[in-house]
C-alpha positions as CSV (number, residue, x, y, z in Angstrom):
1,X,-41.5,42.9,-47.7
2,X,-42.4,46.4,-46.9
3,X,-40.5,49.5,-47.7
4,X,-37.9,50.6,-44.3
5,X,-40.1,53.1,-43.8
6,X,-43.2,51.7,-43.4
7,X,-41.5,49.2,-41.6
8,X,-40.1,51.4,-38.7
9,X,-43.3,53.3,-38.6
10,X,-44.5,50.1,-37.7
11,X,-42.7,49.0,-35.3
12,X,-43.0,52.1,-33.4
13,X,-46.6,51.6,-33.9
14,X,-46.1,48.2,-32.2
15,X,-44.1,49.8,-29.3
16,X,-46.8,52.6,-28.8
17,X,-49.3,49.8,-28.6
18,X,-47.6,48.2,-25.9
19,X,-46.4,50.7,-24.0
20,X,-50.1,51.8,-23.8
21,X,-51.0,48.4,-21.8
22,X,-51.3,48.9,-18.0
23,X,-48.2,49.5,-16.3
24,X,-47.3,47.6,-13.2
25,X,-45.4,49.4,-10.1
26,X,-42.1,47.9,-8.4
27,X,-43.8,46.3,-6.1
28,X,-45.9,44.4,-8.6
29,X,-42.5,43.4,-10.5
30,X,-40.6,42.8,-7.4
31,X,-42.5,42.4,-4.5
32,X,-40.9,43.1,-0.9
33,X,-37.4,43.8,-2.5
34,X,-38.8,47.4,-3.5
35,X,-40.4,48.3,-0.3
36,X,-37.8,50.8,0.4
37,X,-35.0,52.5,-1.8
38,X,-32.3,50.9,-3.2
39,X,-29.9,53.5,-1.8
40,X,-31.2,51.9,2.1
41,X,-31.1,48.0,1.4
42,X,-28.7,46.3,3.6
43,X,-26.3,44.1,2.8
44,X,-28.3,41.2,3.2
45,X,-31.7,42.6,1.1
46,X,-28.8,42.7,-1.2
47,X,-27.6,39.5,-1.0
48,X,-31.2,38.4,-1.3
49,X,-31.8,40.5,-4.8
50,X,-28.2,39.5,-6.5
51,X,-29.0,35.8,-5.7
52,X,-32.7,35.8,-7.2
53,X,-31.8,37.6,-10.0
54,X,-28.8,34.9,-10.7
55,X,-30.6,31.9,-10.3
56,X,-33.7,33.4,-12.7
57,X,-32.3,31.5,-15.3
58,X,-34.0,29.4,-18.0
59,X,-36.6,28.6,-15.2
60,X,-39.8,30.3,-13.8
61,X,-39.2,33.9,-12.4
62,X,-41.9,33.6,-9.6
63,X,-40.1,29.7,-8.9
64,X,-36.6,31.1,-8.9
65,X,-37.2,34.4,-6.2
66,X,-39.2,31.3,-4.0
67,X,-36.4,29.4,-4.3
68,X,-33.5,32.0,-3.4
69,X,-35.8,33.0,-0.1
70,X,-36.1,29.8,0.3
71,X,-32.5,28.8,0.3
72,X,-31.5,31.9,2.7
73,X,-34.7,31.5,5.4
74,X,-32.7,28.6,6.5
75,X,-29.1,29.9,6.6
76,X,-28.0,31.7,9.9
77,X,-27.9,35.4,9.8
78,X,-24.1,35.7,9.9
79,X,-24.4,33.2,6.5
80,X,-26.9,35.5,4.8
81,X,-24.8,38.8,5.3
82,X,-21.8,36.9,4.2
83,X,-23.8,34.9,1.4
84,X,-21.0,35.2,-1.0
85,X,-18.0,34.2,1.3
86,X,-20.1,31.3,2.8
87,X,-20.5,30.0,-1.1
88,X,-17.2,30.8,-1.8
89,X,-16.1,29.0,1.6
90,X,-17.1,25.5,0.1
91,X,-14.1,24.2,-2.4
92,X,-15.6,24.1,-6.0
93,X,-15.8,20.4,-6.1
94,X,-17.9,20.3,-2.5
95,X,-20.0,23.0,-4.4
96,X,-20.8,21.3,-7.2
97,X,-21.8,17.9,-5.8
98,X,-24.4,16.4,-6.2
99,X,-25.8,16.2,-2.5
100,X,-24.8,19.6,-1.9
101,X,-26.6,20.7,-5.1
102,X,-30.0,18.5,-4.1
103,X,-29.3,20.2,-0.4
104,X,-29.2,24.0,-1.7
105,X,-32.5,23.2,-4.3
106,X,-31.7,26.9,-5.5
107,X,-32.2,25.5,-9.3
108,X,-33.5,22.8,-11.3
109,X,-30.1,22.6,-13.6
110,X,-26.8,22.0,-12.4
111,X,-25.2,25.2,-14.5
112,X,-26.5,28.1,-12.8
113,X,-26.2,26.3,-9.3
114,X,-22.5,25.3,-10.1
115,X,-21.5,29.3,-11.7
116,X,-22.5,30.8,-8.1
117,X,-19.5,29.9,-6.6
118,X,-17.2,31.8,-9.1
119,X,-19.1,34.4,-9.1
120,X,-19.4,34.7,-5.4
121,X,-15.5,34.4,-4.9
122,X,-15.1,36.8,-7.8
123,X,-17.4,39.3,-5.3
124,X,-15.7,38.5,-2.7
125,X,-12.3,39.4,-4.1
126,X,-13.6,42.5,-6.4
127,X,-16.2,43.9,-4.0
128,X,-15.5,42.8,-0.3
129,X,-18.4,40.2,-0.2
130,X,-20.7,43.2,-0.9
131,X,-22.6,43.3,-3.7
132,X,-23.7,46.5,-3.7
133,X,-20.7,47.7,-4.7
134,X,-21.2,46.6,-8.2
135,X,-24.0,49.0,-8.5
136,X,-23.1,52.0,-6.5
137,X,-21.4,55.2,-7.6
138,X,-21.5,53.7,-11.3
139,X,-23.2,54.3,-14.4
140,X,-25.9,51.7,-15.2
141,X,-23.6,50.7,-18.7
142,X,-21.0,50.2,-15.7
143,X,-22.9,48.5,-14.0
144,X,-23.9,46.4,-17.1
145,X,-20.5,45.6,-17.7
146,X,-19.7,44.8,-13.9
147,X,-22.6,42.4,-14.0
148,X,-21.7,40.4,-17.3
149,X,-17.6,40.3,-16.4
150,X,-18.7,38.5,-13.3
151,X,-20.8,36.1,-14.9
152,X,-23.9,37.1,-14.6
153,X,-24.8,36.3,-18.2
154,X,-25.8,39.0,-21.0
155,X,-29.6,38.7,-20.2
156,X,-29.6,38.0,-16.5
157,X,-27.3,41.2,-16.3
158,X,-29.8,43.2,-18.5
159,X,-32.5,42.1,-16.1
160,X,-30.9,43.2,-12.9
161,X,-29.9,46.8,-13.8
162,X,-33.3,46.5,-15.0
163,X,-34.8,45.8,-11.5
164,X,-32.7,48.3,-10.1
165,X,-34.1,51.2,-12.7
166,X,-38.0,49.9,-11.6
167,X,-36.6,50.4,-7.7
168,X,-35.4,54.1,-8.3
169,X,-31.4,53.1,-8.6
170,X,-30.8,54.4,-12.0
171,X,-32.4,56.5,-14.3
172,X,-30.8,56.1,-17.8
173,X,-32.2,54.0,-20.3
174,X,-31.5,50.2,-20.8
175,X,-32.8,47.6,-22.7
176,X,-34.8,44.4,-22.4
177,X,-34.0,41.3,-21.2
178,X,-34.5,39.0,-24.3
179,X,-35.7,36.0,-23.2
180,X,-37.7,33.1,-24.4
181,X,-40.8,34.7,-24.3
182,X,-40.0,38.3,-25.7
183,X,-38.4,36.7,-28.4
184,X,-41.0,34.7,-29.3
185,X,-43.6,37.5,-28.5
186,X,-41.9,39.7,-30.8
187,X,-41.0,36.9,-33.6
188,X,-44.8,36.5,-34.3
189,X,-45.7,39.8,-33.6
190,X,-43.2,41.2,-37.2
191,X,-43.4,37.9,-38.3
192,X,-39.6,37.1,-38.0
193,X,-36.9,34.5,-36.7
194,X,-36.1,36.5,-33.2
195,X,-32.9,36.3,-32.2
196,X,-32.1,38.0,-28.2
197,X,-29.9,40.3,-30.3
198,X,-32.4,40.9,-33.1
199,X,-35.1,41.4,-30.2
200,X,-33.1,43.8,-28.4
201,X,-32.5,46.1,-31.4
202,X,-36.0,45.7,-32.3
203,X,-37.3,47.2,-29.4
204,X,-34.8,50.3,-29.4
205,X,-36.4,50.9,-32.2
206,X,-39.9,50.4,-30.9
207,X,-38.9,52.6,-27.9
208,X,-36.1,54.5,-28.2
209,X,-36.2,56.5,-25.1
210,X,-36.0,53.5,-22.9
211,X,-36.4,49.9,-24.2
212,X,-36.2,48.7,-20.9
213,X,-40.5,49.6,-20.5
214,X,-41.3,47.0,-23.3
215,X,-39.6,44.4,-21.4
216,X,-42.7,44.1,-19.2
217,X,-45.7,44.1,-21.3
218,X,-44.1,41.9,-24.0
219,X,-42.9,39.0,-21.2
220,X,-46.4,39.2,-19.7
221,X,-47.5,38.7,-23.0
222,X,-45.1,35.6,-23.5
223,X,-46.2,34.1,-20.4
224,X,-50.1,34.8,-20.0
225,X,-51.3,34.7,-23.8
226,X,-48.6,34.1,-26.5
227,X,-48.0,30.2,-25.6
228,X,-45.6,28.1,-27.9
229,X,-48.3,25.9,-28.7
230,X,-51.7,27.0,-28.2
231,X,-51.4,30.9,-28.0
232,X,-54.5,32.5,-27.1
233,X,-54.5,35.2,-29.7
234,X,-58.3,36.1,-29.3
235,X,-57.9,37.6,-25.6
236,X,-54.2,39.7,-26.7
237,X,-54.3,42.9,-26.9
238,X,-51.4,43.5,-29.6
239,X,-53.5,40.8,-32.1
240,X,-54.2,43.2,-34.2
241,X,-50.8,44.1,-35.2
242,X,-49.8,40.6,-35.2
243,X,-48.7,38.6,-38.3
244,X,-48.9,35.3,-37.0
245,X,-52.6,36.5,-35.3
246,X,-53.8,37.5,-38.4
247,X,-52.6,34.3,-40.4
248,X,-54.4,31.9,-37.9
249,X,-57.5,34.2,-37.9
């Protein structure tokens, strides 16, 4: 094992090589949902953003926005504006049934279709059906800790303030969402069990002005090259630095 020293110079070695990749704009993260400032979406762009972000959840990103756009293109207007109260209208057990869960296709799993509806009568009765009063006039920690009391989950929250840094909202720094891929990206990269927490300290350390900026290049990495089975470690640009590149090289 290397000395802490050379170890953190490492790592931030690591984090300067990845931070050097090409950078994507909001648009390219978000599509349509950053075409104009946070501070101006309506209630229903909103609504939209909250409800993509919530049911990105152990599934595929691009498959879980399609699926929340999806799921409101065919409610009335009146239903999107008032997404949370027309969730929250059903009782819990009409929610969670099983026709009711095939009719609203918003997810794969039964989990994170079933959680909506607390967490839409927990907006309702905390933020007046509005759920852009989780994120305005607070601190992005606040806003954090808005996100997770409501069930939003420790990642998913990360995620959203996340988004709403990319789209202008906040400027502070905040850290990665540590999911499958960036934990398994980084894992082989020090050549380490990956825990999210681990992960998530390991890249404050690797970018300690703003974590959040690894979050991108490392679950592009995840997804495009650093498969669990047949990782294409020739074509990645971080192979160099990689202990589990340079063991199967």
């Amino acid at each position: 094992m290397e000395g802490s020293g050379n170890r953190e110079d490492r790592v931030r070695e690591i984090g300067e090589m990845l931070l050097s990749l090409p950078s994507e704009s909001a648009m390219d993260k978000w599509g349509a949902i950053a075409e104009s400032p946070c501070e101006s979406w309506d209630k229903s762009v909103a609504n939209e953003f909250l409800l993509c972000c919530l049911i990105d959840y152990q599934t595929d990103s691009a498959m879980a926005w399609k699926r929340g756009r999806e799921f409101l293109k065919n409610r009335s207007e009146n239903d999107q504006q008032e997404l949370w109260k027309w969730i929250s209208g059903h009782s819990y057990e009409v929610w969670v049934a099983e026709d009711n869960f095939r009719r609203c296709s918003l997810h794969w799993r039964h989990a994170p279709h079933n959680r909506l509806w607390q967490i839409a009568a927990d907006i309702c009765f905390y933020y007046e059906g509005d759920p852009r009063r989780i994120w305005r006039t607070s601190s992005l920690f606040d806003a954090l800790c808005r996100l997770y009391y409501l069930g939003a989950g420790d990642q998913i929250s990360r995620v959203i303030v996340g988004a709403l840094k990319d789209c202008g909202y906040f400027q502070e720094k905040s850290d990665v969402k540590a999911d499958i891929h960036v934990c398994r990206v980084l894992g082989r990269i020090v050549g380490e069990e990956m825990s999210p927490r681990k992960a998530i300290n390991l890249t404050r350390l690797m970018s300690p002005e703003d974590p959040w900026r690894l979050d991108r290049p490392l679950w592009k990495i995840g997804r495009d090259k650093c498969d669990p089975k047949s990782p294409n470690c020739t074509d990645c640009k971080v192979a160099k630095a990689c202990r589990f590149a340079q063991l199967r090289a």
